[in-house]
C-alpha positions in Angstrom: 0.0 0.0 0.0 1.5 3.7 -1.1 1.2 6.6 1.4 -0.3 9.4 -0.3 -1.3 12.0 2.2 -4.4 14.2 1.9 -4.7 17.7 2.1 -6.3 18.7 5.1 -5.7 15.7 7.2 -2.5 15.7 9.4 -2.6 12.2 10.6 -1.8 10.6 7.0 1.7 11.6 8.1 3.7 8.3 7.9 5.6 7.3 10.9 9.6 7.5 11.3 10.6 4.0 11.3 9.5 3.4 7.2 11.2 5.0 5.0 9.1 8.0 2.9 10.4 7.1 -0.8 9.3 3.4 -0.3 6.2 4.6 1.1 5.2 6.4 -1.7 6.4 4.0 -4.3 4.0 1.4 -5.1 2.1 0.3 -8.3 4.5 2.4 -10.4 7.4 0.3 -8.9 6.2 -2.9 -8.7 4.5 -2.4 -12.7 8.4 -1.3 -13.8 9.7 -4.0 -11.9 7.5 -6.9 -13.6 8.3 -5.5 -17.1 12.0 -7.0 -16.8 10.3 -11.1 -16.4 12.3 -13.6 -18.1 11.0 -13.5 -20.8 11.6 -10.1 -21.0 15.3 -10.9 -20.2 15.6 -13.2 -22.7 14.3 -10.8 -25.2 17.2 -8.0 -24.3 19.3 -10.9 -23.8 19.2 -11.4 -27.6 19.2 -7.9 -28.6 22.5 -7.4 -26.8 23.7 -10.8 -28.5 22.5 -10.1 -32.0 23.3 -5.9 -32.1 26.0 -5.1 -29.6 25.8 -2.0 -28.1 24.3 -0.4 -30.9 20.9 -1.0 -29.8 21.2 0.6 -26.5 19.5 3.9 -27.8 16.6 2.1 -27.9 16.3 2.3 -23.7 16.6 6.2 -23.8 13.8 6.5 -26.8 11.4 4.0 -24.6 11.6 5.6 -21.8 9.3 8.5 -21.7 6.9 6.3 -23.9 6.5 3.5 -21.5 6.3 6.5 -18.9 3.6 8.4 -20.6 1.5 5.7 -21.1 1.8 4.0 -17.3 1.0 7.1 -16.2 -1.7 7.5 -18.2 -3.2 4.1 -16.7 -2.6 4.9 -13.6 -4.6 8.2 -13.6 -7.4 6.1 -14.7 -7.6 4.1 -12.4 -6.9 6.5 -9.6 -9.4 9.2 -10.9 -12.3 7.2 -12.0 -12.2 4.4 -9.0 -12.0 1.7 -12.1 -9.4 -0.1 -13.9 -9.0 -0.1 -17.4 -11.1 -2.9 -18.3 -14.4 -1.2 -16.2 -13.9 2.1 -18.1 -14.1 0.1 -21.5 -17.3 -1.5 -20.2 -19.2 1.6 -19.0 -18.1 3.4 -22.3 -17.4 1.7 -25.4 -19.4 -1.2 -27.0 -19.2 -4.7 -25.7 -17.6 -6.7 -28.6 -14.4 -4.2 -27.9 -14.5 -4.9 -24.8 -15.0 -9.1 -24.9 -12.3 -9.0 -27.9 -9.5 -7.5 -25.6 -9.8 -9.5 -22.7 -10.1 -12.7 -24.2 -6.8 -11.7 -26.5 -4.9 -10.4 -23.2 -5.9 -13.6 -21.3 -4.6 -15.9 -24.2 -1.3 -13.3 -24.2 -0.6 -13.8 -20.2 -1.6 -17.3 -19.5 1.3 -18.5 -22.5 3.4 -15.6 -21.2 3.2 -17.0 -17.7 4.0 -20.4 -18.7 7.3 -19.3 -20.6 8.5 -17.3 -17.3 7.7 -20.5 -15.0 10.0 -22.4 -17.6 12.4 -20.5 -17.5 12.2 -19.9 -13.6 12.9 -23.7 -13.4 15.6 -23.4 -16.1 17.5 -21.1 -13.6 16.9 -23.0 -10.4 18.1 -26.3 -12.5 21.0 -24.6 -14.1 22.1 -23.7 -10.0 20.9 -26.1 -7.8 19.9 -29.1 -10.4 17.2 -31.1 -10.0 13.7 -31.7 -11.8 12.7 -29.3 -14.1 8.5 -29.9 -14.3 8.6 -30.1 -10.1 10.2 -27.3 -10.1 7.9 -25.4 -12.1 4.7 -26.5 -10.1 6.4 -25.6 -7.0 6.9 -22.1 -8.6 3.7 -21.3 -10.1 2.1 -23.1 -6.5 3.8 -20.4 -4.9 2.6 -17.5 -7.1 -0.9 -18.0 -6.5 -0.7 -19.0 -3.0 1.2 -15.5 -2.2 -1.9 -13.9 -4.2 -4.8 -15.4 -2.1 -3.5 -16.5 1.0 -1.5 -12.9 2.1 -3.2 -9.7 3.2 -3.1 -7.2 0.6 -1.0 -4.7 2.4 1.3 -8.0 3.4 1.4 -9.0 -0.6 2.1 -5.3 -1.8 5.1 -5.4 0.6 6.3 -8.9 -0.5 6.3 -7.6 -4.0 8.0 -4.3 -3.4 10.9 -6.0 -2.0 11.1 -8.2 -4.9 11.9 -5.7 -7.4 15.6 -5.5 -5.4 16.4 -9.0 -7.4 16.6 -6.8 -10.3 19.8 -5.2 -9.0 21.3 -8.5 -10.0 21.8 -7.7 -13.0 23.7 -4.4 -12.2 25.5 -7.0 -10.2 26.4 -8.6 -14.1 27.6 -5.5 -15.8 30.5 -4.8 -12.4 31.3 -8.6 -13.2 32.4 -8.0 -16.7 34.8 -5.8 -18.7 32.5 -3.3 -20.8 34.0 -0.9 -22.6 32.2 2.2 -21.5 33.2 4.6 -24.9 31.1 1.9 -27.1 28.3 1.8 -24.6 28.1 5.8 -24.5 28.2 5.6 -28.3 25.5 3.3 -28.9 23.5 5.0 -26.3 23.6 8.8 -27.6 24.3 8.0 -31.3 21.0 6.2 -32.5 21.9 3.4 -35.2 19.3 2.7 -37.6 19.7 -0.4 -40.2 18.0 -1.6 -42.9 18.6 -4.9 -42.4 15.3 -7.1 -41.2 16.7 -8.7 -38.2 17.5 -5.4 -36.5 14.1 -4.0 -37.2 12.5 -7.0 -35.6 14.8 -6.7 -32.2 13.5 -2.9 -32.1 9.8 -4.3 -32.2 10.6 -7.1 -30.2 11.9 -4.5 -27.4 9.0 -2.2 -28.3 6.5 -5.1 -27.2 8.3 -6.2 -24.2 8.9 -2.3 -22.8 4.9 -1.3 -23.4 2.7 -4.7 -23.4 -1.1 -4.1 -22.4 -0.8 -6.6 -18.8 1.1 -3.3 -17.6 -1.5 -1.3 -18.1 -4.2 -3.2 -16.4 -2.4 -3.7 -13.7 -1.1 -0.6 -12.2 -4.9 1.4 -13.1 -6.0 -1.9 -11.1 -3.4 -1.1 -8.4 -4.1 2.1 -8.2 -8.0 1.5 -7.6 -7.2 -1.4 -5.0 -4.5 1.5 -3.0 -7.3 3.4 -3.5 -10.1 0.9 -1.3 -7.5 0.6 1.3 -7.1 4.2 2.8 -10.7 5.3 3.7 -9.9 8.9 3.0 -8.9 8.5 -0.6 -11.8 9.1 -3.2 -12.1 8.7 -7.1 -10.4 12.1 -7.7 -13.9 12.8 -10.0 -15.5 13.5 -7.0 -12.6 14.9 -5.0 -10.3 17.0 -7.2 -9.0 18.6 -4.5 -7.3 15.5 -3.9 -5.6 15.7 -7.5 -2.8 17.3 -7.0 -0.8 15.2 -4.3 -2.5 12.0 -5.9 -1.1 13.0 -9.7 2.3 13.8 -8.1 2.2 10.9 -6.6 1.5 9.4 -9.5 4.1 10.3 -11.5 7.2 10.0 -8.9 6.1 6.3 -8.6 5.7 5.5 -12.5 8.7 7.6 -13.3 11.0 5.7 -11.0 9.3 2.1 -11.5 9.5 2.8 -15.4 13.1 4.0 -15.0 14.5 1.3 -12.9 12.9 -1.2 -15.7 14.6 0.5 -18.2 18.2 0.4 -16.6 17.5 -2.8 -15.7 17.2 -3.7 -19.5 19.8 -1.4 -20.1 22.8 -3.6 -17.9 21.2 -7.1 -19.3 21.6 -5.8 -22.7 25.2 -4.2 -21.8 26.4 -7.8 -20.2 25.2 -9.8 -23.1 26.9 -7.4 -26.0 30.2 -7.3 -23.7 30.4 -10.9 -23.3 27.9 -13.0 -25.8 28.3 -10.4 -29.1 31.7 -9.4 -28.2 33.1 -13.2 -28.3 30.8 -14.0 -31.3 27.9 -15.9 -29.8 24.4 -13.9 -31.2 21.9 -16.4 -31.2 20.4 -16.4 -27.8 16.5 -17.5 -27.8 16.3 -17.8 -23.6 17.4 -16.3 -20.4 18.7 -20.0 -20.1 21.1 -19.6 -23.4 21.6 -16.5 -22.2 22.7 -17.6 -18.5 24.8 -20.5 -20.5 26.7 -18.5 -22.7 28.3 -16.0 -20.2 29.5 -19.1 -18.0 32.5 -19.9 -20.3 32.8 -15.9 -21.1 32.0 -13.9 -18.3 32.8 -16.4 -15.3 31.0 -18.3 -12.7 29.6 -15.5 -10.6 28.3 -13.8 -13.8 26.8 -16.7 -14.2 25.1 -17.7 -11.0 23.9 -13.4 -10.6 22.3 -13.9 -14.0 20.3 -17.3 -13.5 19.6 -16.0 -9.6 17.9 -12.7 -11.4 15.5 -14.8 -13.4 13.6 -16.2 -10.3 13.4 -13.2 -8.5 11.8 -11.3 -11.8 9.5 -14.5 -12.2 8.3 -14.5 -8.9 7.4 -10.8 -9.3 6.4 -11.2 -13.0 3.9 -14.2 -13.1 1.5 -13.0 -10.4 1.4 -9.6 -12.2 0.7 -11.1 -15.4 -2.3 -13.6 -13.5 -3.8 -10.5 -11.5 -3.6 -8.5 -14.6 -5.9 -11.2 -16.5 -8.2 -11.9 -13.5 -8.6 -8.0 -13.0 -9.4 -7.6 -16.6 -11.8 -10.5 -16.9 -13.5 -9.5 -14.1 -14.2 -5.9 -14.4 -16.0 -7.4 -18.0 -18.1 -9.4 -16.7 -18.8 -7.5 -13.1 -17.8 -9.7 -10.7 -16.1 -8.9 -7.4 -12.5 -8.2 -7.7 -9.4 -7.6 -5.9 -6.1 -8.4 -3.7 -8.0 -6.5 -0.8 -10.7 -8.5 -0.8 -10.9 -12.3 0.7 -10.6 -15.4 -1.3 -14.5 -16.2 -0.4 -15.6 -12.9 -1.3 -14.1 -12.8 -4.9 -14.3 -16.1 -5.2 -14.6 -15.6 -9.5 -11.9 -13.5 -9.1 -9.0 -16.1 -7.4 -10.4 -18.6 -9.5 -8.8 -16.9 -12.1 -5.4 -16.2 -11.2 -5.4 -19.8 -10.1 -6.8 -20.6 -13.7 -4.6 -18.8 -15.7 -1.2 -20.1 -13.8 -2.3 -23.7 -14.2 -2.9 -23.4 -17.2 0.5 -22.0 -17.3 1.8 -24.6 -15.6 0.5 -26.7 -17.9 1.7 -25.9 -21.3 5.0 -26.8 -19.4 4.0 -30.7 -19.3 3.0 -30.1 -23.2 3.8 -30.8 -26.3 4.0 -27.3 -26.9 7.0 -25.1 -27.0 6.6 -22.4 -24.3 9.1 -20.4 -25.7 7.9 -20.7 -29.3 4.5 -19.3 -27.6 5.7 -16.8 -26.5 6.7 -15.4 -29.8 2.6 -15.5 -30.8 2.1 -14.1 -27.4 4.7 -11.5 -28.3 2.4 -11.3 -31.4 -0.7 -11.0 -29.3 0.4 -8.7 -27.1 1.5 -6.1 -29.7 -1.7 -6.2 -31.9 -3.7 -5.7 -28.7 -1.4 -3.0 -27.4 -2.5 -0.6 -30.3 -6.1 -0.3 -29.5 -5.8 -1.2 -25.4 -3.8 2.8 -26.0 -6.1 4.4 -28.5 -9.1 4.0 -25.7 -6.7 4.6 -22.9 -6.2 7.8 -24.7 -9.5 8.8 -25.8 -10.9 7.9 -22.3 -7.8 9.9 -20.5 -8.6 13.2 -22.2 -12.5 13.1 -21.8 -13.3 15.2 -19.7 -17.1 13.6 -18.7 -15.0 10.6 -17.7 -11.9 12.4 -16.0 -13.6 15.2 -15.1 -11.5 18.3 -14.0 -7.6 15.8 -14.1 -8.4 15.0 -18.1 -5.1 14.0 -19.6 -3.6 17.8 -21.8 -0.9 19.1 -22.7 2.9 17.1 -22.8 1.3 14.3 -21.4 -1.3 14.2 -23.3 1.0 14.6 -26.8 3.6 11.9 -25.6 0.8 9.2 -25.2 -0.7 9.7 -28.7 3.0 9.7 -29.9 3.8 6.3 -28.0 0.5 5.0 -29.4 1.7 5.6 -33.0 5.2 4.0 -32.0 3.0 0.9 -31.2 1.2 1.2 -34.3 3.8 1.1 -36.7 5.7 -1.4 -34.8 2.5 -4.0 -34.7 2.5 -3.2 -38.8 5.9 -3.6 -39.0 5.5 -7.1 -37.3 2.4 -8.5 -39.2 4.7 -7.3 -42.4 7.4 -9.3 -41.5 5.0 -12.3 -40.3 3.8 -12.3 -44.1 6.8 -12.4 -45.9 
């Protein structure tokens, strides 16, 4: 739960003994954090292996997209007392609506079955042992944290998961990086014509702005919301606005900013170590983890595989909630961490659906990883018209009321939502030839 104090009301002030900043940070940090999953790692894992350091630009140019449009969500949520999927309901036709959800669901549940895979890839390539047990134990755990902790407890467990992220800071101090090309490939945008560098920058596109993210945090923000009494939908308590949007914004800014530095070092370890000794076709974090043993050295190694499980554990119950929050909101049934198992029963059933189902593709005939390429699919066709509404409903002022999206903000989300566009073209393009 984030503090956000209320104007008028001196006891909101938090006590000494927790620290203000991680007060304050919440959904914002916790949505940045779950961005970097290992599938996600994988993804930059590649990017560094394929492109070197010349595709590090892409961090600083997704930045204040993926910024934009989080904060975006989470204004919704936070100033209509709805997440994204109850806004669509109440005002856009139902077909939109049924289409989305079932297309996100499909995107997470595939999505949640790669991260468990390669969760237990990690904890095999360490400690050995059986892969399959070791991905029911992990996805067992995931939705037992979701329905058997408080959700102050759970919001706390979460929080202090993002800190296995720093692992991979850990990575880039464990290998020699030669900071000239990395400042190079950083300011000095490379652009190339070649097909295989065009689908890395949409692959990192999909993976730095995918629709779960945007469920969850207006979701997160509406549940932070039921659990302090004196918070209101800021429609019918603007005064509240401007310590909420503040808020707001420190919490997406920092969340979206430690995701991005976070992909930033995994992309800087891989081109130093993978690219840089000639290895560039890396298709999982567990190639990835692999490869820099011989290169990069034991500890490298151990950091890198460690990392994954931490971002899994913070990653699949994100992707679950985001799905059961989404579902649920369209077809109005209770929902919510806050809430106990028996009294969104619908709810729990969900995010126990979707990770055995997860789970499950696991003991399949199917790929996981080769799914997640279609849920990569998925997830960026979606993403184009999830942002379109976001947008439409952010700046109406009959849904937003007096805090409807202008200005900066307003002109960075349209411009991230034409990124997405022409990236989910530029995909189905290269899908068809």
């Amino acid at each position: 739960m984030t503090t956000e104090p209320d104007s008028g009301h001196a006891s909101a002030v938090v006590g000494p003994t927790k620290p203000r900043l991680f007060q304050v940070l919440g959904p914002g940090l916790i949505t940045g954090a779950s961005d970097d999953d290992p599938s996600g790692i994988a993804t930059y894992s590649q990017a560094g292996a394929q492109l070197g350091f010349s595709i590090t630009w892409t961090m600083l140019f997704t930045y204040p997209l993926m910024s934009a449009v989080q904060e975006i969500s989470a204004r919704i949520g936070r100033t209509t007392g709805r997440g994204i999927a109850g806004n669509i309901r109440r005002h856009y036709p139902n077909w939109m609506l049924q289409g989305i959800v079932v297309l996100l669901f499909i995107a997470n549940t595939i999505n949640i079955g790669a991260d468990l895979g390669a969760m237990a890839d990690a904890l095999g390539l360490v400690a050995g042992g059986p892969h399959l047990l070791y991905v029911v134990l992990f996805g067992a755990l995931c939705v037992g944290l979701q329905i058997l902790l408080q959700y102050a407890r759970y919001v706390s467990v979460l929080k202090w998961l993002t800190l296995s992220l720093f692992a991979y800071f850990g990575t880039v101090v464990a290998v020699d990086v030669p900071w000239g090309e990395v400042a190079e490939g950083l300011l000095v945008p490379t652009l190339s014509g070649d097909a295989r560098f065009w689908s890395t920058v949409v692959a990192v596109l999909g993976t730095t702005i995918s629709p779960y993210l945007f469920f969850w945090q207006a979701s997160q923000e509406v549940e932070d919301q039921h659990a302090s009494p004196r918070r209101e939908p800021l429609v019918d308590a603007p005064e509240q606005a401007p310590r909420a949007l503040a808020r707001i914004r420190l919490d997406t800014y920092v969340g979206m900013g430690l995701s991005n530095l976070v992909a930033l070092a995994i992309i800087i370890t891989t081109a130093a170590t993978l690219h840089a000794n000639g290895i560039t076709e890396v298709e999982t974090s567990r190639q990835a983890a692999e490869a820099l043993l011989p290169v990069a050295g034991k500890f490298a190694f151990v950091v890198f595989a460690l990392g994954v499980i931490g971002t899994g554990l913070l990653a699949v119950p994100v992707l679950a909630g985001s799905a059961a929050y989404a579902l649920g909101e369209a077809r109005k049934w209770p929902v919510g961490l806050g809430r106990q198992p028996l009294e969104a029963k619908a709810f729990y059933a969900t995010i126990a659906f979707a990770t055995t189902i997860g789970v499950g593709l696991n003991f399949s005939s199917i790929d996981p990883m080769k799914a997640l390429y279609w849920s990569a699919v998925i997830n960026g066709i979606v993403a184009v018209p999830v942002m379109a509404v976001m947008m439409l409903m952010a700046c109406r002022r009959e849904i937003m009321g007096e805090v409807a999206v202008s200005g900066w903000l307003r002109a960075v989300g349209w411009a991230a939502t034409l990124v997405m566009g022409a990236a989910a073209i530029t995909m189905l393009v290269n899908l068809a030839l």
